[in-house]
N, C-alpha and C positions, 0 to 999 in steps of 0.2 A: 409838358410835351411827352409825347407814349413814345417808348418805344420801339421798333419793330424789324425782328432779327431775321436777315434773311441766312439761311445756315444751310447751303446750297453745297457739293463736293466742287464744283467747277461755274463758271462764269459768274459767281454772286455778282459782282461788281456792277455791270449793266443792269440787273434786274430790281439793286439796290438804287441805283441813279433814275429807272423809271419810277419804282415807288417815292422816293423822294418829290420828284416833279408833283407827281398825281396831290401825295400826302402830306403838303410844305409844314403843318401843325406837327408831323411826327417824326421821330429820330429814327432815321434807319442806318443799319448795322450791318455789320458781315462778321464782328469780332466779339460775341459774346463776355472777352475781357472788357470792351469800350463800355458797357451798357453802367449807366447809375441809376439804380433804382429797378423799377420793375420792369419786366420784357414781358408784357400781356401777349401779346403777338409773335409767331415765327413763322418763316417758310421754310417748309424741308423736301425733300426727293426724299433719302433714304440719311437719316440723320446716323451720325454717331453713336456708340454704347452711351449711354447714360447723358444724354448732349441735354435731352429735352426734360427730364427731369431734375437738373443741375439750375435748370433759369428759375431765377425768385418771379412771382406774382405772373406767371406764366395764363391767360386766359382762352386761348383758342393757337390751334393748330393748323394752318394754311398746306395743305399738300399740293406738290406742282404737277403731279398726276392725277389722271382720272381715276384710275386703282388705287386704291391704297393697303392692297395685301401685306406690303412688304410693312408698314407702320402695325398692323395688328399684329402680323406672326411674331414680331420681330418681341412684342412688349412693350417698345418704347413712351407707347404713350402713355401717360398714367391714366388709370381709372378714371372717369367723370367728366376727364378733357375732353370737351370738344373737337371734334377735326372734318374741316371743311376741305372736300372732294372739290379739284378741279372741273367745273363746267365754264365752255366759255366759245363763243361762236367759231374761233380758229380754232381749236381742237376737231368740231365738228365738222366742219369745212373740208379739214387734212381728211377727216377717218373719208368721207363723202368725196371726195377726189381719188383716194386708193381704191376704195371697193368700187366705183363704176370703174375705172381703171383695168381692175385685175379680168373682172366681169367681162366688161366689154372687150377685150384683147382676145377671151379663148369664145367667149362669144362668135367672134369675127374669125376665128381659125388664124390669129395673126401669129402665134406662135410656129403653128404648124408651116402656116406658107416660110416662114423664115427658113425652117428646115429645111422644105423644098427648094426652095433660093440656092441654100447652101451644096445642096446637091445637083443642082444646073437640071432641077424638072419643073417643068410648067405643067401643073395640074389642078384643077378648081377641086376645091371640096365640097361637100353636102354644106349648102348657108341655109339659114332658119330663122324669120322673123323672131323678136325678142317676144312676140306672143306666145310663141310656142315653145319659150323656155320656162321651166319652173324654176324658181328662184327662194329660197328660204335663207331668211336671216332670223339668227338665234339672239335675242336679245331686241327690246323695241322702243329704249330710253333717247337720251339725248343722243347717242351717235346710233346706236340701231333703228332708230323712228325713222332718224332724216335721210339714211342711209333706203331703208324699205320703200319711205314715200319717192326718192327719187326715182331708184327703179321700175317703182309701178308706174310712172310717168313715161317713163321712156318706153312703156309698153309688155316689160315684164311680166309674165304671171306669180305674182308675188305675196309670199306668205312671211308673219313672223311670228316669232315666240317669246315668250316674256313669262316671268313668274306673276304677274299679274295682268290683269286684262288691261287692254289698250284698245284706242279705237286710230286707224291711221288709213287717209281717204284711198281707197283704189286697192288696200292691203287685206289679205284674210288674216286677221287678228285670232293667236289662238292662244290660249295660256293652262300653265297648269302642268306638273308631270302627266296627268291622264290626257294630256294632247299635244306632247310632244313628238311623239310617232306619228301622227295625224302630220304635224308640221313639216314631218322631214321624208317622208315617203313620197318617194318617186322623184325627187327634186334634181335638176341638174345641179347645180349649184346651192351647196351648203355655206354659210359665210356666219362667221361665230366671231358676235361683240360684245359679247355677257362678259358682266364681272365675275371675278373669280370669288368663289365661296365653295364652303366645303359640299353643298350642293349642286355645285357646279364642276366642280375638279374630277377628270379623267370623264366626263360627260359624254366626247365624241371619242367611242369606241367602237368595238367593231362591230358590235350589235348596230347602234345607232348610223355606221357609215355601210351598213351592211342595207338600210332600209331608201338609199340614194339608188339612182336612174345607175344604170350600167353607161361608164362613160363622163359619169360629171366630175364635177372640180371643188376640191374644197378650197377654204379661204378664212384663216384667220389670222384674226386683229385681234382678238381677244386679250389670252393669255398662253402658254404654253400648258401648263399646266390642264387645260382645259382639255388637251390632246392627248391621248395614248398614241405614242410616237410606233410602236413598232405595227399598230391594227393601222395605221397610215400606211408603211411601207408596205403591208401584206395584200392590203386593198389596191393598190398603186398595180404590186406585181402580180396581181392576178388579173388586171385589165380593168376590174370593177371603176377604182378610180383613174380618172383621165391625168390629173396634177391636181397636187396639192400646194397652191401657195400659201407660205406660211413667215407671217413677220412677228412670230413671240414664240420663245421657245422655254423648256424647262432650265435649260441654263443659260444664260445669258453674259457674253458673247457661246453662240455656238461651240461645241470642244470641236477643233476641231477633227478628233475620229468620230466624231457622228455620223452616220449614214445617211443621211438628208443631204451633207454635202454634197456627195458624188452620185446618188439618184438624177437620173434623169428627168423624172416625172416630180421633182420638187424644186420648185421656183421659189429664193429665200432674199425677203427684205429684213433690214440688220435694226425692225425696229421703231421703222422711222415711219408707219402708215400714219399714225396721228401725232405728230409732235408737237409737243407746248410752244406757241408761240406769244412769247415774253407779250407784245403791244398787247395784243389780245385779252392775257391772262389779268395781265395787270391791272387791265380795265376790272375785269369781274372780280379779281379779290380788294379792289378799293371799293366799288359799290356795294359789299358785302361788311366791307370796316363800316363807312360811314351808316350805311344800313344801321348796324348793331351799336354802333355808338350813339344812335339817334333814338334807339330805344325799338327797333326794331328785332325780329326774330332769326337768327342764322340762316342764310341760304344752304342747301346742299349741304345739310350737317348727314355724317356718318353714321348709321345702323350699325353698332358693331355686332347688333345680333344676326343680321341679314350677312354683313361684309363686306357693305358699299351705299 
């Protein structure tokens, strides 16, 4: 019997009683004292100093996130080990419920009419079919594709970006630094779902949000780090951008004397655009075990050259 340490900071217990169900052959854990013998398997968020290189016979790494910046900055993982990225249809689901969400809300002026509400005036705004919105998402993987193909359905004019080429129906697929500006010019809305890599980090600055429609909206899900926090507020307060919704930030929870708090022009979720959910996840990392135990190849193993 293997096995398989769930080494979670908060709610282990449920996610160890799902894997149990799924995996009755394997011994699942939350107490790395329990284990006899070898822990081939763990799941982490953000594990402890030296947690994961203390387990004997330790073979593959499960992250309960889609990112895994915090496992490479961090070192924890040893050299050679494997570590398998969160993919898994409710992750995609959540990111694909936020961004038409955020989308369609300043889309529809519903923020705006709230203000007017608030102020006892009845007055229509300029409305615009969703054709004649441009729309650009940065990133075109598993949550950026599904996220681009919905909006182009809805009728979006919709482009994405990717470090490599993609093809996705209704979308203008562009990839590459030499066509990232291509990507992002003129666009009302910019929406950023890239992983964080040191080619990716501090990407939308002000150059880049400088090359958006006068008036649009940004939106990440990303990472924070992906943002230059003060070319946001600069853009905001010269009218260029419209709002910035942003649910990942450089520090996490928010400090908060941050000035994103008390802007008016930034609308902040604490995080939660795609959260892991456990039914979901658990599915895709036991089709992943028995996969690899059957003599099959890792799903969604980790680049640590790339960062994701």
């Amino acid at each position: 019997m293997k096995n398989f340490l769930v080494l979670l900071r908060a709610n282990a217990a449920p996610w160890a009683a799902l894997l149990q169900k799924a995996l009755p052959q394997h011994s699942i854990l939350t107490d790395a004292a329990a284990a006899r013998g070898a822990v081939p398997y763990v799941l982490v968020g953000k594990p402890p100093a030296g947690a994961l290189a203390a387990l004997p016979g330790l073979q593959v790494v499960f992250s309960i996130n889609a990112g895994v910046e915090a496992l490479l900055d961090s070192a924890e993982v040893p050299v050679g080990l494997p570590i398998v990225r969160m993919v898994d249809d409710g992750l995609a689901e959540g990111m694909l419920e936020w961004v038409l969400a955020t989308v369609l809300a300043w889309h529809r002026n519903l923020f705006a009419y709230r203000a007017l509400q608030l102020s006892g005036v009845w007055q229509d705004l300029h409305e615009v079919l969703a054709r004649d919105r441009r729309v650009t998402l940065l990133g075109a993987g598993h949550l950026g594709g599904r996220a681009a193909a919905a909006l182009a359905q809805i009728g979006f004019a919709t482009r994405a970006w990717s470090r490599t080429p993609k093809q996705i129906a209704g979308v203008t697929c562009l990839s590459g630094p030499d066509q990232l500006d291509k990507a992002v010019e003129g666009s009302d809305f910019l929406i950023n779902l890239l992983p964080l890599t040191p080619a990716t980090q501090d990407l939308i600055d002000d150059r880049l949000l400088s090359l958006l429609a006068t008036g649009s909206v940004l939106i990440n899900g990303g990472r924070g780090r992906h943002v230059v926090d003060q070319a946001v507020i600069d853009r905001l307060n010269r009218g260029h951008l419209r709002a910035a919704v942003l649910d990942v930030f450089r520090d996490e929870p928010l400090p908060a004397a941050h000035p994103f708090w008390r802007h008016p022009g930034v609308f902040i979720t604490p995080h939660v655009a795609a959260p892991t959910h456990s039914a979901t996840a658990v599915a895709a990392i036991v089709e992943n075990i028995k996969g690899y135990e059957a003599g099959a190849a890792l799903m969604h193993l980790v680049d640590r050259v790339r960062g994701y």
